[in-house]
Residue frames as qw, qx, qy, qz and C-alpha x, y, z in Angstrom:
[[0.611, 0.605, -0.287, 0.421, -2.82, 13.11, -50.46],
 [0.684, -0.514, -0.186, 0.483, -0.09, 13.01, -47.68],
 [0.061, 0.989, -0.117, 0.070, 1.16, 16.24, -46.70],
 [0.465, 0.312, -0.568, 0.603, 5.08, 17.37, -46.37],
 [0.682, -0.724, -0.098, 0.037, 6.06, 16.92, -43.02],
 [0.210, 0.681, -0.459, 0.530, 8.79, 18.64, -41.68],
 [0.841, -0.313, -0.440, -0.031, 10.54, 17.23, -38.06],
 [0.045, 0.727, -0.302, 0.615, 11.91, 19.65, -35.68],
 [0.528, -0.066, -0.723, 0.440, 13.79, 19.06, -32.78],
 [0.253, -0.689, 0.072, -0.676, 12.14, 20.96, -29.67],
 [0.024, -0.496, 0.537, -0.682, 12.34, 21.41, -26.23],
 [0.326, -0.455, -0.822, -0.107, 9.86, 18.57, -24.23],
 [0.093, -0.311, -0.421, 0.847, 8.58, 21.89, -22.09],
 [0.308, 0.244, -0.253, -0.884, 7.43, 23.58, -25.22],
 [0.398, 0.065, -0.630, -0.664, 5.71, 20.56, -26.25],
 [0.093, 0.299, 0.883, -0.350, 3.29, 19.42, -23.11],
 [0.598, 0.399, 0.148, -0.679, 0.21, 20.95, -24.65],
 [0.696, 0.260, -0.505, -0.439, 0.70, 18.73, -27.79],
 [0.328, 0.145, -0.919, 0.164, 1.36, 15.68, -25.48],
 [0.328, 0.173, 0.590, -0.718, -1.69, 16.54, -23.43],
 [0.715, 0.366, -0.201, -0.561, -4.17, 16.49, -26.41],
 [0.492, 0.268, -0.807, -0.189, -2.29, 12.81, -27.57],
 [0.276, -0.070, -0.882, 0.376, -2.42, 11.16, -24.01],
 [0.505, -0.543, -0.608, -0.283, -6.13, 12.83, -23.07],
 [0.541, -0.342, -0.435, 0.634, -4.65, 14.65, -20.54],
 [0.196, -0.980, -0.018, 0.015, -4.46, 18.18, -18.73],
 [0.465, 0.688, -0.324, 0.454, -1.24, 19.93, -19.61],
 [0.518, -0.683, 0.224, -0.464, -0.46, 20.34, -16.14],
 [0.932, -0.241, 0.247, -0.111, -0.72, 16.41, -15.49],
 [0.903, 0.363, 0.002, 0.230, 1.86, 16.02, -18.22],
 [0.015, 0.890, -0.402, 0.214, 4.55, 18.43, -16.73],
 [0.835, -0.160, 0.453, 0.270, 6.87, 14.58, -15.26],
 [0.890, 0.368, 0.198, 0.181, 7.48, 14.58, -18.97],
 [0.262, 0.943, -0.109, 0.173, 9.48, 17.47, -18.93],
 [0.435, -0.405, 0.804, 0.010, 12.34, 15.92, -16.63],
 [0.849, 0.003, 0.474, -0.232, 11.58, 12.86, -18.05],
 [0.793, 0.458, 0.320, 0.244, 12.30, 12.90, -21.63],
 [0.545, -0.262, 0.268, 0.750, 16.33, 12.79, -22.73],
 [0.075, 0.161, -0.510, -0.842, 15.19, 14.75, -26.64],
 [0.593, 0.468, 0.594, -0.276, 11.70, 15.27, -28.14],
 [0.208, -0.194, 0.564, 0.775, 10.51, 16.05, -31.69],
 [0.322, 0.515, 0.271, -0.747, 7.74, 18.04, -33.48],
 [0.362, 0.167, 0.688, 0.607, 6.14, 17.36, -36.73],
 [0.249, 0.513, 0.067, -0.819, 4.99, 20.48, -38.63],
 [0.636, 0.589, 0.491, 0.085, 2.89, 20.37, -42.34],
 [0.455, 0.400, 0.255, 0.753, 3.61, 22.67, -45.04],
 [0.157, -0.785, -0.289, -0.525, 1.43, 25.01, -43.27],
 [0.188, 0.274, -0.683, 0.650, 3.37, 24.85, -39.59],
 [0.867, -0.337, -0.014, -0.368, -0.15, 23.16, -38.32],
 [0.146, -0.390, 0.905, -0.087, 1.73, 20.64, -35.52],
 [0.777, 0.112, -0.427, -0.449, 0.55, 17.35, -36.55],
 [0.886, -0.367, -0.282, 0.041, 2.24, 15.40, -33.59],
 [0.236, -0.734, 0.580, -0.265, 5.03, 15.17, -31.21],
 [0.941, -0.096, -0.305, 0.109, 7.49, 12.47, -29.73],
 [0.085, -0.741, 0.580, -0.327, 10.27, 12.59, -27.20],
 [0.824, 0.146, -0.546, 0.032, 12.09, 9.78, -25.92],
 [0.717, -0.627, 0.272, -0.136, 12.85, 8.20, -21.87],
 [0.247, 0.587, -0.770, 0.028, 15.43, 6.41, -20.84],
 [0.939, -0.094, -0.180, -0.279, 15.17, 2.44, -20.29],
 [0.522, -0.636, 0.564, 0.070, 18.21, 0.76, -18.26],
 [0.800, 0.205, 0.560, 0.061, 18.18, -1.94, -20.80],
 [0.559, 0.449, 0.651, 0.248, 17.12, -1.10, -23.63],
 [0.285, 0.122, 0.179, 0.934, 18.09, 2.58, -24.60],
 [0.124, 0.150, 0.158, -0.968, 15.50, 4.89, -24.94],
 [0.272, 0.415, 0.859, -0.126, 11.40, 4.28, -24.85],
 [0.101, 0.334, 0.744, 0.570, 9.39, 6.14, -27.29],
 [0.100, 0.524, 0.714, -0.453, 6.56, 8.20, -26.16],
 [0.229, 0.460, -0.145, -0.846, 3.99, 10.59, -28.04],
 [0.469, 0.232, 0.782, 0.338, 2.64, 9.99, -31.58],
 [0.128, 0.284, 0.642, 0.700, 0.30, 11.25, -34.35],
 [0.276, 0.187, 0.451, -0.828, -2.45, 13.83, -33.49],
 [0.550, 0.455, 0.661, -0.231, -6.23, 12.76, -34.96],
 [0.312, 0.531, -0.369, -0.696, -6.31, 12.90, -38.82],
 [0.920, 0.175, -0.091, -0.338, -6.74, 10.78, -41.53],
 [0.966, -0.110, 0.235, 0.014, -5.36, 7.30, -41.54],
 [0.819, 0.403, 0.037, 0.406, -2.64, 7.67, -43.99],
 [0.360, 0.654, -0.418, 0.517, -1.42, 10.86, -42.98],
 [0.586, -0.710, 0.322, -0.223, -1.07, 9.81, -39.24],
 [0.949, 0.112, 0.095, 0.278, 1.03, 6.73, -40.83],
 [0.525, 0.655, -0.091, 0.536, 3.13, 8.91, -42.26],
 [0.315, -0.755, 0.366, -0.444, 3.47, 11.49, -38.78],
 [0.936, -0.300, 0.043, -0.181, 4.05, 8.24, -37.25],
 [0.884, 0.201, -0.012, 0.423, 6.77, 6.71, -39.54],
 [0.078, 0.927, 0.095, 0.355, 8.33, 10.25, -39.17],
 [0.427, -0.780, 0.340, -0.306, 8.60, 10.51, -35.66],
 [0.944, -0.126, 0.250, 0.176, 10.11, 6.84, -35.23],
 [0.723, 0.391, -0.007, 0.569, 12.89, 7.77, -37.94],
 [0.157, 0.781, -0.225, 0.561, 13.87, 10.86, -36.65],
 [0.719, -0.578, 0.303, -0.239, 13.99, 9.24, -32.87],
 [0.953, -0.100, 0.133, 0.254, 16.17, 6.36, -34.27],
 [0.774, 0.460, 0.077, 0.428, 18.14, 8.60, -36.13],
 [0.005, -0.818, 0.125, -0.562, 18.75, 11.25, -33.56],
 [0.556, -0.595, 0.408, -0.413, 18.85, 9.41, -30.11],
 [0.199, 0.437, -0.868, -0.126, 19.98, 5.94, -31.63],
 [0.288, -0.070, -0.954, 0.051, 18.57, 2.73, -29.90],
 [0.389, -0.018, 0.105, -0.915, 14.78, 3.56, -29.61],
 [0.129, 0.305, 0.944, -0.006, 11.39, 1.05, -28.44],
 [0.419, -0.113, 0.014, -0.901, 8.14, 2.06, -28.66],
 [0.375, 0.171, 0.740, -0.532, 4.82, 0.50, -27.58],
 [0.213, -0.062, -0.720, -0.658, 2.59, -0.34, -31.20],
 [0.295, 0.454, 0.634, -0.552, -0.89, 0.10, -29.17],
 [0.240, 0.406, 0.731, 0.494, -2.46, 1.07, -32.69],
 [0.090, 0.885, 0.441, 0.119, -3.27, 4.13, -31.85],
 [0.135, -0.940, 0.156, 0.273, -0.30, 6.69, -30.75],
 [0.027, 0.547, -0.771, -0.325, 2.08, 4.47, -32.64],
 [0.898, 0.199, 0.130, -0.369, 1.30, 1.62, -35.06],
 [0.823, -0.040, 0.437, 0.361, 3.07, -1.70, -36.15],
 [0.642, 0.604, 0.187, 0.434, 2.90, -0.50, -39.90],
 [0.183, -0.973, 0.129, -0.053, 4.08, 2.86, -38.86],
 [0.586, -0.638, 0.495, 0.077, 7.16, 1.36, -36.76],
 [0.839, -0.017, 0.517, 0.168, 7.86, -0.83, -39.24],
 [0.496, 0.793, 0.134, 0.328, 8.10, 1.51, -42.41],
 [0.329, -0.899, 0.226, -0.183, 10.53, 3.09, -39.82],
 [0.495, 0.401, -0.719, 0.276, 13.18, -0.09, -39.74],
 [0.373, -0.438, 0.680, -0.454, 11.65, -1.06, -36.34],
 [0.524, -0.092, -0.778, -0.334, 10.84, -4.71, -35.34],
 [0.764, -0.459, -0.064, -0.450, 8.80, -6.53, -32.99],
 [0.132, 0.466, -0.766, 0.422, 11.09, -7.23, -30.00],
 [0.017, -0.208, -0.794, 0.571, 8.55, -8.41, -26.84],
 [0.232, -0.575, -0.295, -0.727, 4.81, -6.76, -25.60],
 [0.384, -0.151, 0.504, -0.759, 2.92, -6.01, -22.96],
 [0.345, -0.197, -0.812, -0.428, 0.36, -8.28, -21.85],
 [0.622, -0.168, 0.229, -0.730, -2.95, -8.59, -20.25],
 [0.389, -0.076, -0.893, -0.212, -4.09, -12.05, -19.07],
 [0.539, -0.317, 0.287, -0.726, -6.83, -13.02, -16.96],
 [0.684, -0.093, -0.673, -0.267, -8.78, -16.27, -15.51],
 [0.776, -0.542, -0.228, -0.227, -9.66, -18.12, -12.45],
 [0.138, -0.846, 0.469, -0.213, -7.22, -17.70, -9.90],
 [0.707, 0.170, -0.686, -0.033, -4.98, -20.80, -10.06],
 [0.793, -0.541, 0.027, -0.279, -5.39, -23.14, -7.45],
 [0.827, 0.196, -0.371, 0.375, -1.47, -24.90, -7.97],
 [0.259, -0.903, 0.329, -0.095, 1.31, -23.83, -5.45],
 [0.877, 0.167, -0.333, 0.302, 4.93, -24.38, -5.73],
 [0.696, -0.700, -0.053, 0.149, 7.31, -23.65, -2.95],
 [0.008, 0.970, -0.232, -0.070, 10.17, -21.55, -2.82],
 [0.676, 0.464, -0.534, 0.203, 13.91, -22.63, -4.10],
 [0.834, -0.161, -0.277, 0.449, 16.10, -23.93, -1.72],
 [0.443, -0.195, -0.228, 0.845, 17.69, -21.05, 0.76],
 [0.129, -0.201, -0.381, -0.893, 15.05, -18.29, -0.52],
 [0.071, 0.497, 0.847, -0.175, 12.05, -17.38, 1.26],
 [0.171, 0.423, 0.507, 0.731, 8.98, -15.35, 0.88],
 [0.248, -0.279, -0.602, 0.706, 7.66, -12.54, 2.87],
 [0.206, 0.818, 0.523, 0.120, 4.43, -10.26, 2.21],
 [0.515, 0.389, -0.084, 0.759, 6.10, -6.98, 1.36],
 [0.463, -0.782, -0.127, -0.397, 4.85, -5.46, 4.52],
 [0.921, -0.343, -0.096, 0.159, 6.85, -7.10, 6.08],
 [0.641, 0.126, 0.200, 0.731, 9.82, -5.97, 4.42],
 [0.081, 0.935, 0.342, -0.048, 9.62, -1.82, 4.87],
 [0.368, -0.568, 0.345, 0.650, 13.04, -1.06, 4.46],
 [0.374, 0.796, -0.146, -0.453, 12.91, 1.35, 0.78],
 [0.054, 0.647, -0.724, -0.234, 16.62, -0.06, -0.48],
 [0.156, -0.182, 0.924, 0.297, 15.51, -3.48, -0.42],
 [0.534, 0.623, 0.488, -0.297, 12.10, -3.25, -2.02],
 [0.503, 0.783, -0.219, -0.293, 13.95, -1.01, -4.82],
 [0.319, -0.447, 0.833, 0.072, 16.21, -3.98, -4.85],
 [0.366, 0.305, 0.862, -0.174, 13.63, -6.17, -5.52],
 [0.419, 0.803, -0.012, -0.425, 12.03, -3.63, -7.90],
 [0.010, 0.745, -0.505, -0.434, 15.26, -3.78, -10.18],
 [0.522, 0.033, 0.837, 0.159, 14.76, -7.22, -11.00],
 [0.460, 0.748, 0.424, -0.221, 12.32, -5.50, -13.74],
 [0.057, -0.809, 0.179, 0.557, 15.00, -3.22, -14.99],
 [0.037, -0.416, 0.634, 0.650, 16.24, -5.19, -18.05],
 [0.383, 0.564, 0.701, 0.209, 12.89, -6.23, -19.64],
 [0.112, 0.061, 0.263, 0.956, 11.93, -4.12, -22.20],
 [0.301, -0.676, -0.356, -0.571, 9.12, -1.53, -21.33],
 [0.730, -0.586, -0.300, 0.184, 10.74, -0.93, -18.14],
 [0.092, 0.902, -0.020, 0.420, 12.03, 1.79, -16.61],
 [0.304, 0.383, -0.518, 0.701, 14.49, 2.83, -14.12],
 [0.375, -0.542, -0.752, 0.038, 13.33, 2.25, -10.55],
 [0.074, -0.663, 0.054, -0.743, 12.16, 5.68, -8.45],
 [0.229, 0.099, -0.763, 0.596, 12.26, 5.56, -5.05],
 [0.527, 0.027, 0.218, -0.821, 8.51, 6.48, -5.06],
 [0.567, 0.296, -0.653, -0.407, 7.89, 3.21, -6.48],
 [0.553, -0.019, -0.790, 0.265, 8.88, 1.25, -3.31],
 [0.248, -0.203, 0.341, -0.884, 6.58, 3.19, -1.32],
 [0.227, 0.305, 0.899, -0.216, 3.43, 1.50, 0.34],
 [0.328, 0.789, 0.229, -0.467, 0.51, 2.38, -1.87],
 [0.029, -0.558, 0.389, 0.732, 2.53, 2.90, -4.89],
 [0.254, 0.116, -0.692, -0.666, 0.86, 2.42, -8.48],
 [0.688, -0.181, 0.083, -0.698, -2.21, 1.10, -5.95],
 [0.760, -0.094, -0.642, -0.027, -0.94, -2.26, -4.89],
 [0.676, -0.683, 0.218, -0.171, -1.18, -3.61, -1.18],
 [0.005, -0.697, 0.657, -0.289, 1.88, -4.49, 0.45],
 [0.625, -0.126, 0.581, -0.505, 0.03, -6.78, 2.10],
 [0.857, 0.305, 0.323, -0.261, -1.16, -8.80, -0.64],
 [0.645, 0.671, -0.365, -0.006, 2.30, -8.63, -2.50],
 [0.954, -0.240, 0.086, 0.159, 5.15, -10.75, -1.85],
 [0.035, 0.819, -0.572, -0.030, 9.24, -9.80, -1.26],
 [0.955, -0.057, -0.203, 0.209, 11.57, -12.93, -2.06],
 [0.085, -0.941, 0.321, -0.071, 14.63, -12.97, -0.14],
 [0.716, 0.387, -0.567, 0.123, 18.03, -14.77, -0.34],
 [0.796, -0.245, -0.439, 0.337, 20.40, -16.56, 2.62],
 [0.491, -0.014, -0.352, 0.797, 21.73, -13.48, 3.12],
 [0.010, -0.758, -0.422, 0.497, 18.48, -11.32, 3.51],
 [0.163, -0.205, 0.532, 0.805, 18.93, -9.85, 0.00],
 [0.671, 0.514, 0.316, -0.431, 15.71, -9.12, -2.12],
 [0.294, -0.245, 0.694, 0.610, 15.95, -11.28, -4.96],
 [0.030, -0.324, -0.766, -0.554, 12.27, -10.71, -6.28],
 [0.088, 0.238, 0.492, -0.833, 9.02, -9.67, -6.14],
 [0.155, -0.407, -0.592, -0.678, 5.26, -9.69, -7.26],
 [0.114, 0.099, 0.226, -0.962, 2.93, -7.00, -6.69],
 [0.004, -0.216, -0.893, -0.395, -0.68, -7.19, -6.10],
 [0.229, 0.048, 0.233, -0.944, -4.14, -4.87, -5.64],
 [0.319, 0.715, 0.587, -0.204, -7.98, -5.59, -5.01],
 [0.248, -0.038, -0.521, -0.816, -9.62, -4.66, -8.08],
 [0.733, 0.069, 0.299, -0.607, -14.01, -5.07, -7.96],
 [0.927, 0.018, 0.190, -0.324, -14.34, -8.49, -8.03],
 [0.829, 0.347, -0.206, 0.387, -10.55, -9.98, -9.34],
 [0.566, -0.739, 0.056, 0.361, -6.89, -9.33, -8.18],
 [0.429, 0.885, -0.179, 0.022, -4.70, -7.05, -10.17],
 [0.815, -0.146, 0.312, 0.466, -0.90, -9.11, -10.62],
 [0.026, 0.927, -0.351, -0.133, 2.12, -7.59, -11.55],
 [0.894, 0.351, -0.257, 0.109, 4.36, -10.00, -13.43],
 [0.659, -0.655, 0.077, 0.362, 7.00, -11.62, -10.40],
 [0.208, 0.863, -0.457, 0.045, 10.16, -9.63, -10.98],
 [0.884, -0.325, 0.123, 0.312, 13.36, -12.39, -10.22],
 [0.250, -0.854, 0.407, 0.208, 16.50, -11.28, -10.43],
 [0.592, 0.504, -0.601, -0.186, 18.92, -12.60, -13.53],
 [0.388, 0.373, -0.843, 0.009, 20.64, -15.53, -11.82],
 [0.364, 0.046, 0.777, -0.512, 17.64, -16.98, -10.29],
 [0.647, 0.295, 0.075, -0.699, 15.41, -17.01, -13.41],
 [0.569, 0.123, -0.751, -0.313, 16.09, -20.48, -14.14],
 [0.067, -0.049, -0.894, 0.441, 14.70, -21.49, -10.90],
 [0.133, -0.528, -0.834, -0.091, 11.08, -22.24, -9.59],
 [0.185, -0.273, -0.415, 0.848, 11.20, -18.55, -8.02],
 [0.233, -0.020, -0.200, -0.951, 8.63, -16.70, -10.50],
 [0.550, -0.343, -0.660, -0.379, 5.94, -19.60, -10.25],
 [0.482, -0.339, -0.676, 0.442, 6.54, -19.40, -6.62],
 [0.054, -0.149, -0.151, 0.976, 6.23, -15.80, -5.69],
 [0.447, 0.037, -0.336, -0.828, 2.88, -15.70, -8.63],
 [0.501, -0.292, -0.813, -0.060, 1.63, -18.98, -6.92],
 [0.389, -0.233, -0.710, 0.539, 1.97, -17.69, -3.49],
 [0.073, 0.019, 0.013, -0.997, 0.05, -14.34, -4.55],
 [0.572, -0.189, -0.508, -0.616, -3.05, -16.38, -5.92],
 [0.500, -0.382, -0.764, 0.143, -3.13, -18.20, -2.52],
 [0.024, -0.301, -0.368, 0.880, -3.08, -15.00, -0.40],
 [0.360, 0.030, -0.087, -0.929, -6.12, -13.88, -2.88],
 [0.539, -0.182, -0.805, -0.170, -7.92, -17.14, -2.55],
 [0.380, -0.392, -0.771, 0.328, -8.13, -16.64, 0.98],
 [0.066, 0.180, 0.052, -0.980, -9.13, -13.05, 0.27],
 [0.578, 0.441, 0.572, -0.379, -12.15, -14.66, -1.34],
 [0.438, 0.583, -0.286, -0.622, -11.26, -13.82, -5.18],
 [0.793, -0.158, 0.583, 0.075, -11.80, -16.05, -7.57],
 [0.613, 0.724, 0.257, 0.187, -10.30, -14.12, -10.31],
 [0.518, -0.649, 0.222, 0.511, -7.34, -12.64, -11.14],
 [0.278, 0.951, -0.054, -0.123, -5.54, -10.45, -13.49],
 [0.731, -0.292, 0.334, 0.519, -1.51, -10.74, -14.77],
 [0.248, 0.944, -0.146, -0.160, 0.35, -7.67, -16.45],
 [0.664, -0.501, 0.282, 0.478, 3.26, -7.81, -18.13],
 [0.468, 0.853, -0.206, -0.104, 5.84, -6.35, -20.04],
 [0.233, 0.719, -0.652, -0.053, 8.76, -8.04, -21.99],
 [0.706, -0.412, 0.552, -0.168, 8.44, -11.62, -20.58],
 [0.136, 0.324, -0.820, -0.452, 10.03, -14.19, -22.63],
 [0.751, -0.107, -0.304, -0.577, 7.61, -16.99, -24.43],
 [0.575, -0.103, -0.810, -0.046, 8.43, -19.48, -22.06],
 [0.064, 0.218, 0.668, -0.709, 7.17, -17.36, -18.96],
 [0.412, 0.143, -0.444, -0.783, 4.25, -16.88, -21.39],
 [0.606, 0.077, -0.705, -0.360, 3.85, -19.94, -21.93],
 [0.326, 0.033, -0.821, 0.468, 3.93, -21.07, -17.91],
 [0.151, 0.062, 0.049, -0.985, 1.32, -18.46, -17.72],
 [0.682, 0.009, -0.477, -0.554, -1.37, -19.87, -20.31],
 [0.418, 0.087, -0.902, 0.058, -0.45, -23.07, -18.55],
 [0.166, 0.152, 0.590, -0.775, -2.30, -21.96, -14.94],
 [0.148, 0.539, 0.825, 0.088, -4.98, -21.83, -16.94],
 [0.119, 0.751, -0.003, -0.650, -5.19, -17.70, -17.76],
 [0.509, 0.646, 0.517, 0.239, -6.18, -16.49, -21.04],
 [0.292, -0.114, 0.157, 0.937, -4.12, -13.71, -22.83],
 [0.268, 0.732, 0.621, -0.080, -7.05, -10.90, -22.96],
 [0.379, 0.909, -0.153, 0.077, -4.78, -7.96, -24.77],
 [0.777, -0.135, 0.247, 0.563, -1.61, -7.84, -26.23],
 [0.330, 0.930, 0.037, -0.158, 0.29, -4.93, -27.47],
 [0.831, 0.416, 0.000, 0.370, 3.78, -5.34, -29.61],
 [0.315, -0.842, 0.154, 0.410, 6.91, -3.72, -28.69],
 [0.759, 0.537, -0.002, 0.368, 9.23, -2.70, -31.51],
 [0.631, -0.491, 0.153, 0.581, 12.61, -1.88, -31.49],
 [0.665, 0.683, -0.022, 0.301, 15.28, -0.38, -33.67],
 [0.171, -0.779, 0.592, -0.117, 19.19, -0.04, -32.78]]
């Protein structure tokens, strides 16, 4: 039998111990979240046992990301904590994604909630393609070493900013080293006027290279600029010796998807983004 659940706004301070337990984490590690998240929200039983938590980021795009979910119980009643937390987030903070990984938040879950399936994350992988196409006209490319000035790297960052599952850029972001890619092995596009208009990021991994889906900048993304930047990475790891290679992304549309598969990479996870708003 599903229990009553009750959904209380709370502070996201008070609630990094239950976000530590969800995300596998030391409280401690989870203290970001507290800045981080605009409004969270507790779910209590009949007995005031917490039964999860959620609190919601902000997305430049796309209003406000999801984060949290259901703590370990049975199947139905984490559906239920689930569907919960999603309705009270849409109905308190308004335009709200989440991530349907099938375990802090599920499709059915999101969906019994009024959300739909907007975009996902993906994982692809395969043999590191061997094509290369060559930057537009006036646009060139430059390993991002090259390029050490902060403002235009987070330039070049922003291009990310309206896919959904993207975040505002931090200025720690455009640091060397950040999220463990080399500079070196990643690539800055720039315009005629020395402008970053893109950018893909890339890190030795044992035995493959880890890709970051190219960022381009809106009024370039009908040009050759994303195959160029993600070509010109697989040739810098070719001559790194790899003959394997990795490609993340979030939000891409199905015809970068579909340019993707083409290279000859195989989608090896996929996780749904829903919406509501």
């Amino acid at each position: 039998m599903t229990p009553t659940l009750r959904v209380v706004p709370a502070p996201p301070a008070e609630l990094l111990p239950v976000f530590a337990a969800l995300y596998g984490a030391a409280a401690e590690d989870m203290a970001w979240l507290a800045d981080t998240l605009q409004a969270a929200w507790v779910v209590l039983d009949e007995e005031n046992n917490v039964r999860g938590a959620a609190g919601v980021r902000p997305s430049p795009a796309h209003g406000l990301e999801l984060m949290g979910g259901a703590l370990a119980g049975e199947p139905a009643e984490e559906e239920a904590v689930q569907t919960a937390l999603a309705q009270a987030a849409h109905r308190d903070a308004g335009k709200v994604y989440a991530f349907a990984d099938g375990h802090l938040f599920g499709a059915v879950s999101l969906a019994r909630a009024g959300f739909q399936e907007v975009g996902a994350y993906r994982l692809l992988a395969g043999p590191t393609p061997q094509e290369t196409v060559p930057a537009p006209d006036g646009l060139t490319l430059r390993p991002l070493a090259e390029v050490p000035d902060l403002a235009a790297r987070l330039d070049a960052l922003a291009s990310y900013e309206d896919r959904i599952g993207h975040h505002a850029v931090l200025p720690a972001a455009a640091e060397d080293g950040a999220g463990g890619y080399d500079s070196a092995l990643s690539l800055i596009a720039l315009d005629g006027e020395g402008r970053a208009c893109g950018i893909c990021r890339a890190a030795e991994e044992e035995g493959y290279v880890r890709i970051d889906a190219p960022g381009v900048r809106a009024d370039l993304r009908h040009t050759s600029l994303r195959q160029a930047l993600l070509l010109g990475v697989c040739a810098q790891a070719r001559a790194r010796g790899f003959g394997d290679i990795s490609l993340e992304s979030w939000g891409d549309t199905p015809e970068e998807l579909a340019a993707d598969l083409a290279l000859g990479l195989d989608i090896q996870f996929e996780n749904p983004i829903y919406a509501a708003g």
